[in-house]
N, C-alpha and C positions, 0 to 999 in steps of 0.2 A: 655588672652585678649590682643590685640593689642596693646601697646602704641601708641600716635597719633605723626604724625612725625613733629618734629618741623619746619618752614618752615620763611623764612625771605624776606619781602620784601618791599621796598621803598614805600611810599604814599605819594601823596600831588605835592607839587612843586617839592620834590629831585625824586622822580619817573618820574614828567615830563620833566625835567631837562635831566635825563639819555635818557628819549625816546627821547627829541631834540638830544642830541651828539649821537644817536646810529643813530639815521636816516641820519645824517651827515655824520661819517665813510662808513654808508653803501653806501650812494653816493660817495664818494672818492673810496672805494672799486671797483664801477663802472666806474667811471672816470679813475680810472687805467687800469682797464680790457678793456674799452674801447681803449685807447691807449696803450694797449703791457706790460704797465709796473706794477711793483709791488706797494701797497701802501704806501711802506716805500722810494721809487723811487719816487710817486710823490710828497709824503713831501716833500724830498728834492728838487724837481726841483721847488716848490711853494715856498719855502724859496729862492732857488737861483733865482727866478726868480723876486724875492721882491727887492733884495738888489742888484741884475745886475751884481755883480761881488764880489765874495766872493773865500778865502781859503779852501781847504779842513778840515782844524783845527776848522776855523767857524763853515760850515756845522757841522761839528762833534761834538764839543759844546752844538750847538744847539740840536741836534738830538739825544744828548747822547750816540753815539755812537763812535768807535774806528776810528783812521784815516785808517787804513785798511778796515773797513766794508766801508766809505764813498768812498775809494778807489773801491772797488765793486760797488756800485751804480753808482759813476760817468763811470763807464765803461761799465756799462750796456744803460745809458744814453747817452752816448757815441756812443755807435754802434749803437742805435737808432735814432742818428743824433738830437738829443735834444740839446746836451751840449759839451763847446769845453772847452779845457784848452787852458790857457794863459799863457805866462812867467811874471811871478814877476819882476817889473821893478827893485826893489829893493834889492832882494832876489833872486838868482841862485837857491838855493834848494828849495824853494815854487811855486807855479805857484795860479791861478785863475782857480774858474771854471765860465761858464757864458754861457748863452742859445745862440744856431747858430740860425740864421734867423726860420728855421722849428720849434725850440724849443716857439720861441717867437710865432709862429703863432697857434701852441698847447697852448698856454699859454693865448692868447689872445681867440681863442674858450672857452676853459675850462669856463674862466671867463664870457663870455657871455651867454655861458649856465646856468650857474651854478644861475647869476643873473636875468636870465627867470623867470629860475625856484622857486628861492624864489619870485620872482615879483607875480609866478601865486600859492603859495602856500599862498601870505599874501593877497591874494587881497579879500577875504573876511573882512581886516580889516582895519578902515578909517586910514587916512593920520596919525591921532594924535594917533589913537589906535597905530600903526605901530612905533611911536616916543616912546611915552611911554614904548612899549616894548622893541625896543634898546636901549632907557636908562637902563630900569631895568636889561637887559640880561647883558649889560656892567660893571653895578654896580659890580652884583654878578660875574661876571668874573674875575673883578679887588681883588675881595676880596680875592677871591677863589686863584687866583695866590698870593697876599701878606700872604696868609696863607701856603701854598705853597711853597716858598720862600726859596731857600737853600743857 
């Protein structure tokens, strides 16, 4: 006789929790394919795009990754006409990275699509439903990163 095969799976809030951030990436996955680039390309151009002017060692920080891999993205970003480098005013061997005028205007799209689209995904829910859930999402986010926390 068959054993029954054991099987695991999320319920409740932490299973809808995962379906919010998975419908997310899949939209970023879109967002990227949409413009050329990879999604680990447009983290980074959505980070450098927050902060305007940022290090390669930042991004890399941030993104946990090598300064050689960020070295790769910004080149691919790069040839995309996204992203220019700057010289460190302070620093010879450092430079900036930071969005060229096209970058900004991808960056400014993105963002207003993106904030359509949740406008026409919440719009079933009133003004205070819609409050009450960004606080609660923010709570558990805030926790989730202090637990988190290396």
């Amino acid at each position: 006789m068959n054993e029954p095969i054991e099987t695991h799976a999320l319920e409740g809030f932490p299973a809808t929790a995962i379906g919010f951030v998975r419908a997310l990436e899949r939209n970023r996955e879109l967002i990227a394919d949409d413009h050329g680039v990879s999604p680990t390309d447009l983290r980074a151009l959505f980070w450098i795009a927050k902060h305007g002017s940022v290090t390669p060692k930042a991004v890399a920080q941030h993104m946990e990754m090598t300064t050689g891999g960020v070295t790769s993205v910004a080149n691919r970003l790069e040839g995309l006409g996204l992203l220019r480098r700057s010289a460190h005013p302070n620093d010879r061997r450092s430079l900036y990275l930071e969005l060229t005028e096209r970058g900004h205007g991808v960056m400014r799209d993105i963002h207003r699509e993106f904030n359509a689209m949740i406008s026409d995904s919440t719009s079933g829910l009133s003004k205070k439903e819609l409050a009450a859930f960004g606080s609660a999402l923010q709570v558990v986010a805030d926790e989730v990163n202090r637990r988190t926390a290396r």
